[in-house]
C-alpha positions in Angstrom: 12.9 77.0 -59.4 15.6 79.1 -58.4 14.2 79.2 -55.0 14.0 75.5 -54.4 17.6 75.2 -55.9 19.4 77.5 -53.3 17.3 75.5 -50.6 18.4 72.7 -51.5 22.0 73.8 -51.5 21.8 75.3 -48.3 20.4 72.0 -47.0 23.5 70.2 -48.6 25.9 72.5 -46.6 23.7 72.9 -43.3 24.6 68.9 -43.7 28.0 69.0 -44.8 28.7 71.4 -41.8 26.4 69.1 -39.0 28.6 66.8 -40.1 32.1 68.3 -40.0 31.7 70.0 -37.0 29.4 67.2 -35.2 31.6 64.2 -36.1 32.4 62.1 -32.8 35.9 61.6 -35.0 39.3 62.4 -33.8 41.6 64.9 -36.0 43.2 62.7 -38.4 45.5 65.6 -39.5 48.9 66.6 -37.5 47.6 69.5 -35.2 50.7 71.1 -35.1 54.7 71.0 -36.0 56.2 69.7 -32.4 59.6 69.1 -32.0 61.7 67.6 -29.6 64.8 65.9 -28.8 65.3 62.4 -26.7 69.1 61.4 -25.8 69.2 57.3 -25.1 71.9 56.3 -22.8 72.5 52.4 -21.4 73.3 52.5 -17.5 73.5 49.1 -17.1 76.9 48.4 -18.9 75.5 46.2 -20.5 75.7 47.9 -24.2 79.4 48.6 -23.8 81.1 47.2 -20.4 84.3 49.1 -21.3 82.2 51.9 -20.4 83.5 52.5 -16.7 80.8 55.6 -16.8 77.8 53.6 -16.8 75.8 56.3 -18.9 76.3 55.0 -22.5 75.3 56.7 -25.8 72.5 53.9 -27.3 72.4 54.0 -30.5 69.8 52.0 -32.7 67.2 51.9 -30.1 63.3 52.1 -31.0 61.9 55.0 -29.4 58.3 54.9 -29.4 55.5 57.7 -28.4 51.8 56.4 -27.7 49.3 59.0 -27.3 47.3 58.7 -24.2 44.4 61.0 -26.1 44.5 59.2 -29.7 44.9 55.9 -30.9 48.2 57.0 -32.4 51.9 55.8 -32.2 55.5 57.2 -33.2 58.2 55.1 -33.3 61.6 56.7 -34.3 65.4 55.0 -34.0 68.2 57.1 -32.0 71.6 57.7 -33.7 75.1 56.7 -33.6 74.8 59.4 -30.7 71.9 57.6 -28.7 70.0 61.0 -30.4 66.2 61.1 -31.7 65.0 64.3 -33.2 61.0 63.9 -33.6 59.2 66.3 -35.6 55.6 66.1 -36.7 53.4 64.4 -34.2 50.5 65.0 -32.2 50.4 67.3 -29.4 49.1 65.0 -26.4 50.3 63.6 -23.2 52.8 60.3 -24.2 54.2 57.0 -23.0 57.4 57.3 -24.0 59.1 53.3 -24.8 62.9 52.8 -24.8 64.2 49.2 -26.2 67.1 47.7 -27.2 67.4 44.0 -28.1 70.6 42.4 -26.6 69.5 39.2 -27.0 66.3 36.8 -27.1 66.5 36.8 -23.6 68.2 40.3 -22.5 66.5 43.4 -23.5 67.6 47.4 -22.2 64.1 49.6 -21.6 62.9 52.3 -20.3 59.6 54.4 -20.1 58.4 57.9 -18.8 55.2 59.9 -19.3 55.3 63.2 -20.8 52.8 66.1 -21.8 54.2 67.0 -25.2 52.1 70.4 -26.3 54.6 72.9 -27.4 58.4 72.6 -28.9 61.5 72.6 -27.2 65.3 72.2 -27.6 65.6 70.7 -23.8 67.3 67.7 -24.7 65.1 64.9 -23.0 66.8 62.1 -21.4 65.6 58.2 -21.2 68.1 56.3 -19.0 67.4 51.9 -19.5 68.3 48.8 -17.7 68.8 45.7 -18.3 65.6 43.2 -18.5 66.2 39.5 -18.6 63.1 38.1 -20.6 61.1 35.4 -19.4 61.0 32.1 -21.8 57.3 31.8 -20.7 55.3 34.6 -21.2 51.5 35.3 -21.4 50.6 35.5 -25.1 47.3 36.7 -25.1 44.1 37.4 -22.9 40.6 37.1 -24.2 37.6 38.2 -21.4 35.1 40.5 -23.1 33.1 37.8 -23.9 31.9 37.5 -27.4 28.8 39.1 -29.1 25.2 39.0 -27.1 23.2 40.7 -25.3 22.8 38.5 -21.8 25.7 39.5 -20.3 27.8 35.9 -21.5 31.5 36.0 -20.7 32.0 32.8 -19.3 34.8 31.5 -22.6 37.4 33.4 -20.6 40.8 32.0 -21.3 44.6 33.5 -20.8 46.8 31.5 -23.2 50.8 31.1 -22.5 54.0 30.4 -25.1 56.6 28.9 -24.8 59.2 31.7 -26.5 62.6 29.5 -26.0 64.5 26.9 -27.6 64.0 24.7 -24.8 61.4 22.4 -22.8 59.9 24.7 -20.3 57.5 23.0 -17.0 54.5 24.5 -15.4 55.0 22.5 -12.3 53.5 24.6 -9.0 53.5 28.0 -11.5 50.8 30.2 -10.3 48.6 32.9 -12.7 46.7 35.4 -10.9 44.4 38.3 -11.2 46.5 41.2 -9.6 44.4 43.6 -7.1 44.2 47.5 -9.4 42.4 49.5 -6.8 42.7 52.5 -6.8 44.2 52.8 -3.1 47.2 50.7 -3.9 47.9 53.1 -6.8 51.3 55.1 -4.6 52.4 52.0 -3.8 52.7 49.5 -6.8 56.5 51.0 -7.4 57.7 50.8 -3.8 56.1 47.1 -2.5 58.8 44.4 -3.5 55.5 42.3 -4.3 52.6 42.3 -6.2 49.5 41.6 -4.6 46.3 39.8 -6.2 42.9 38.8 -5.6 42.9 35.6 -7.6 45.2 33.2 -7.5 45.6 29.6 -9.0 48.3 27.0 -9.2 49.7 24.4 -11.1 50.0 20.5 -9.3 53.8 19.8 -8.4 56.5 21.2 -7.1 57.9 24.5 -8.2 61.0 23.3 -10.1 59.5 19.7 -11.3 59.7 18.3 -14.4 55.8 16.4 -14.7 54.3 19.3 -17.2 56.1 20.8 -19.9 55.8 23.0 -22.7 57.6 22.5 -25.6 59.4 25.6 -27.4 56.7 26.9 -29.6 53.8 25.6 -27.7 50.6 27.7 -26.9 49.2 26.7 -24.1 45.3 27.4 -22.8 44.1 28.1 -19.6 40.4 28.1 -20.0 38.2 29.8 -17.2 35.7 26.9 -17.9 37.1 24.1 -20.4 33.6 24.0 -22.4 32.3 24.4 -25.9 30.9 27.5 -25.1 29.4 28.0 -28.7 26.6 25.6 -27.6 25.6 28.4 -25.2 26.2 31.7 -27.2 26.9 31.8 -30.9 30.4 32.7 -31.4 31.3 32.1 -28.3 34.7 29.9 -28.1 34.8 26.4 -27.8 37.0 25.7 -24.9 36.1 21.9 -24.6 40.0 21.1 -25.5 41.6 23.5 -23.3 45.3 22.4 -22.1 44.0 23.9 -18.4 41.1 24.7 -16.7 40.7 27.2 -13.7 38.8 24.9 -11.0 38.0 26.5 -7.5 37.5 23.7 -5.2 36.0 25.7 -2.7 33.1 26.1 -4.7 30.5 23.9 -6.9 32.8 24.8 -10.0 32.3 23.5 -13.6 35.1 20.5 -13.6 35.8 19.4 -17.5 37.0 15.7 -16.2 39.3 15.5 -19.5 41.1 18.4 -19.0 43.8 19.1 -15.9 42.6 21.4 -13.2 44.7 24.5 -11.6 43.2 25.0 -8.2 42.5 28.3 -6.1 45.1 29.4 -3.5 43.2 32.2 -1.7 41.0 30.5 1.2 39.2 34.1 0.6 37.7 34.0 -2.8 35.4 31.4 -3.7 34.5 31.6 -7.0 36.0 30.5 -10.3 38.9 32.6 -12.0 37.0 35.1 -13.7 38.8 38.8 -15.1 37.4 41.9 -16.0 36.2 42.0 -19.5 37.8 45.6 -19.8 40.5 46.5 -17.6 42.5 43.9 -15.4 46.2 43.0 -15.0 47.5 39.3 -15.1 51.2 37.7 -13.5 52.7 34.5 -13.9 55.2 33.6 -11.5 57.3 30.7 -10.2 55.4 29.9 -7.4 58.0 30.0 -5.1 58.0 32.6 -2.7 54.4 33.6 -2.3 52.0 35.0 1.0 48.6 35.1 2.0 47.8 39.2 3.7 44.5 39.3 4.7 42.5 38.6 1.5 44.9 38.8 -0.8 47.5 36.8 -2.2 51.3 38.6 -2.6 53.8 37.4 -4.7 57.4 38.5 -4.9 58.2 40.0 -7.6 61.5 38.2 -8.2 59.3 34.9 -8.7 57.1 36.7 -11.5 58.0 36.1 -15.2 55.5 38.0 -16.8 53.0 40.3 -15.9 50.3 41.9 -18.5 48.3 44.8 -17.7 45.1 45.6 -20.1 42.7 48.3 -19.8 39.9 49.6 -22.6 41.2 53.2 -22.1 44.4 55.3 -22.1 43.8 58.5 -20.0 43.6 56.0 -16.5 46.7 55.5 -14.8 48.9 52.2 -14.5 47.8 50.2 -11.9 50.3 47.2 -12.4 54.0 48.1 -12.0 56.6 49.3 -14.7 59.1 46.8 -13.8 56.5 44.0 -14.7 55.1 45.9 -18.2 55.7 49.6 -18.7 52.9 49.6 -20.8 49.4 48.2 -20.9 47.1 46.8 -24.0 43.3 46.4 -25.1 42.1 50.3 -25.5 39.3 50.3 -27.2 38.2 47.0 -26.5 34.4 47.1 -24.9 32.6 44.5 -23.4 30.8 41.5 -25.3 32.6 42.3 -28.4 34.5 39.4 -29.1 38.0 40.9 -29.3 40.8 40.0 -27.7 44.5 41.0 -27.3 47.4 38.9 -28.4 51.0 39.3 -28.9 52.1 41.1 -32.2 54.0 38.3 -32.6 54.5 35.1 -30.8 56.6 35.6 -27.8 57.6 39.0 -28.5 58.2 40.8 -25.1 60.1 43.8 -24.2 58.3 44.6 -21.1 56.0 47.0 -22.5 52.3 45.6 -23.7 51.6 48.5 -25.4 54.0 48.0 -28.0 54.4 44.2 -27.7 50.1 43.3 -28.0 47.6 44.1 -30.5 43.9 44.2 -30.3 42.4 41.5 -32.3 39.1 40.9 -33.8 38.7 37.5 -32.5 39.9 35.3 -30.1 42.6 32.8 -31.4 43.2 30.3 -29.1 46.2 27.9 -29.6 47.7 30.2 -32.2 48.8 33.6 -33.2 47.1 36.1 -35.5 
């Protein structure tokens, strides 16, 4: 009896230790006491213009660390000295986020990546700027496709909000699907434009007045303006989409009811389709824009927002800072039916990894 009890018990903690030692987990405990310091100056003026120095104390800013290892983030507020003493958090290498709120449509920022493994005293500093918001932005990006197993991701939408008090129009706007390659990597902070594989276009005339958005309005741009949950079970039903992607070049699915953005890039002849994982999006004016070769460039003073998602956090930016300083979507994997929206409607301070959240299901025309 006493035999079969102590194997027993050393089964239970042969298990107990598979299981601790095994487990796929990350830590969930603080691995250590790190401490540094961040000083937050303005250098726009923009804070205080009195300032003649241009290298303003900022206090009240949001300082916020995302590990690039864990699905963890910090978020701390500087002092009436622009000063943040952080204590406590993982080490791990970080995005670190600067923002100030000016206004709805002025915003200061700044970002940096930094290993953060062992203490210091080094005062760390994050210079911002001055970021005028866009009053349309994209407000969320579903393309994993939802739950199956044939490969289904075909109820692709982006959807767009209208984050200001006034009637905004879509007239000759173009969204695109930026090129990430790996090449262009040493050169996304230097070009003045962003170039794309994709691109579609609104009808009219940059500057027109024939398709608005109302302030508050969500509007859909559906790959393929179908009920898709006739196909694949779960799958969204698109059939009432605002927009629909349509490359004429191509035999493309055409929803008669619904309005049709057409393909600008004689090179691609297939419909607007992303990456269910890792892609980056713009929206721009549509007024000062290039064909190179098989790509499509865009200035990047015509671009009002750009999003950049990717499933994981340890691969490098591939759409510039100046257009989001952060990215969205890690963890999302393919055919899993989640999508990544705006924490809240319209909420933008440049930086997607604060500003999105992954969400278990598309919501299309509306915010979590």
């Amino acid at each position: 009896m006493k035999t079969t009890t102590f194997k027993f018990f050393s089964f239970v903690v042969l298990v107990f230790l598979v299981m601790f030692y095994c487990s796929p987990e990350k830590p969930s405990l603080l691995d250590g006491n790190i401490f540094l310091v961040i000083a937050v100056f303005d250098t726009s003026g923009t804070f205080d213009p009195a300032d003649s120095s241009r290298c303003t104390p900022l206090p009240g800013a949001q300082v916020t660390l995302a590990s690039k290892e864990y699905e963890n983030q910090f978020t701390f507020f500087s002092d009436s000295s622009g000063i943040v003493k952080i204590s406590g958090i993982l080490a791990s290498d970080y995005e670190i986020f600067v923002e100030y709120q000016i206004s709805s449509r002025l915003v200061l920022l700044a970002s940096k990546t930094r290993s953060i493994y062992t203490s210091t005293s080094d005062v760390d500093t994050m210079f911002t700027h001055a970021n005028a918001t866009s009053p349309l932005v994209i407000n969320e990006i579903y393309s994993c496709g939802p739950p199956n197993n044939v490969f289904y991701f075909y109820d692709q939408y982006v959807e767009l909000y209208n984050r200001s008090d006034e009637i905004q129009y879509l007239d000759g706007m173009i969204i695109t699907r930026c090129r990430t390659a790996e090449e262009i990597e040493p050169f996304i902070e230097v070009w003045d434009y962003v170039e794309n594989t994709y691109a579609f276009q609104f009808p009219g005339t940059p500057g027109g007045k024939e398709y608005p958005v109302y302030p508050g309005q969500f509007v859909i741009l559906a790959s393929d303006a179908y009920d898709h949950s006739q196909v694949i079970l779960g799958a969204v039903d698109l059939s009432h989409a605002d927009w629909e992607f349509v490359n004429q070049l191509s035999s493309d699915y055409d929803n008669p009811d619904v309005p049709n953005l057409h393909n600008i890039n004689p090179s691609r002849t297939t419909d607007y389709l992303i990456n269910l994982r890792s892609d980056a999006i713009i929206l721009a004016t549509g007024t000062n824009y290039w064909q190179n070769g098989d790509y499509v460039d865009v200035h990047i003073s015509t671009i009002l927002d750009g999003v950049e998602y990717k499933s994981s956090g340890t691969t490098s930016k591939r759409l510039t800072r100046r257009l989001d300083s952060g990215y969205t979507g890690v963890g999302v994997s393919n055919y899993s039916g989640k999508s990544r929206e705006r924490v809240l409607p319209g909420k933008d301070t440049n930086n997607s990894t604060v500003d999105f959240a992954v969400i278990d299901a598309p919501t299309p025309g509306y915010n979590h």
